[in-house]
Structure formats: structure tokens, C-alpha cells
N, C-alpha and C positions, 0 to 999 in steps of 0.2 A: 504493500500500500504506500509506500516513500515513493517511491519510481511516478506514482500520478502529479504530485508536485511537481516534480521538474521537468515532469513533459508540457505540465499547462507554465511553467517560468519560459521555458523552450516557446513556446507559439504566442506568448504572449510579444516575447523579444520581436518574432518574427514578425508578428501583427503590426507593433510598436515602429518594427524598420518600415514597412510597406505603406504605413497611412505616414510616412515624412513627406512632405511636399518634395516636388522633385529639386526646385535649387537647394536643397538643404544634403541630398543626395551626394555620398560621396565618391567623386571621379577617380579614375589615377592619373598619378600625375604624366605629365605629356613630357617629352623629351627635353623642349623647349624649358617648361617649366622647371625643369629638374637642373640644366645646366645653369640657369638666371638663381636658383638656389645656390649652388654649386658657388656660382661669384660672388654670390652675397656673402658667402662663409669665407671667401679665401682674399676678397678684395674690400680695401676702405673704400669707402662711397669716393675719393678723390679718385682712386686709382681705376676707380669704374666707370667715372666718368671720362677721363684721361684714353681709356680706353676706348671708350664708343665715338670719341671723339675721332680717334685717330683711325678708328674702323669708318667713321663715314668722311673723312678725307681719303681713304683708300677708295673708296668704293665713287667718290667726286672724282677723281683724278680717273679712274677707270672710266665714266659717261663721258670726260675733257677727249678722252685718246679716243673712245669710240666716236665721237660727233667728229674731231679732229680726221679721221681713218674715211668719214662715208665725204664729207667735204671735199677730202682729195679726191675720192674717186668721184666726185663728180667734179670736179674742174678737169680732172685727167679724161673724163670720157667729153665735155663740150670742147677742150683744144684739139681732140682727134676727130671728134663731128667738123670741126670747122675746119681744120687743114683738110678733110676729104670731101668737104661743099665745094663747087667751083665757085671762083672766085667773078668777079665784074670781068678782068680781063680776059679770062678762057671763053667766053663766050663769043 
């Protein structure tokens, strides 16, 4: 007769977990979330900012080179369109 108690403590838990609203619900954590943990514990807020700083000057210099890279190819495709137009004189 012990054994009925903690089947009804058991389905109460259960009951208890199931009527939680669902934000209250809990996730696992996501990758993302786990590594931004990770720097919390290993870096002072200076050094984290320091950091994301220098991660989006990386990542600014890398859009500079890509806009810089299609620019050339287009001036390098209208100088070979226009040396292959005939000119006023060939005609």
C-alpha cells in the first residue's frame, strides 16, 4: 500500500509539468547559446566587447574587398565592351 503514494506524487509531477504554459517550458540550450555562455564565463565584458568589435571590423573589411572585387569586374568588362564597339572612325 506505500507504492500508491508515489505513483499519485509521480502523475501529479507529470500533470504539474504538462498544464506549464508553454514559455515557461524548458528548451535546450542551442549551440549559439551555449558558446555566448561559454564567453560570459571566460571573458570580462571589456574583452567581449573588444572582441565583437574586432569580429565586425573583420567581417566590414571583408563587404570593402567584396564591393571593391565586383566594381573591378565591372569596369574591366565596360573597357573590353568598349574597345570591341566600333568606334566613329571605322565606320
Amino acid at each position: 500500500m506505500q507504492a500508491a503514494p508515489a505513483r499519485a506524487t509521480t502523475a501529479t509531477a507529470a500533470h504539474a509539468f504538462s498544464a506549464l504554459p508553454s514559455t515557461l517550458a524548458v528548451r535546450p540550450p542551442s549551440v549559439t547559446g551555449a558558446l555566448l555562455a561559454l564567453e560570459r564565463l571566460l571573458l570580462r565584458g571589456g574583452q567581449r566587447t573588444a572582441r565583437r568589435n574586432a569580429w565586425t571590423a573583420v567581417l566590414e573589411d571583408r563587404r570593402r574587398a567584396k564591393d571593391r572585387r565586383e566594381a573591378q569586374h565591372l569596369l574591366e568588362t565596360a573597357v573590353l565592351e568598349a574597345a570591341a564597339a566600333p568606334g566613329p572612325q571605322d565606320t
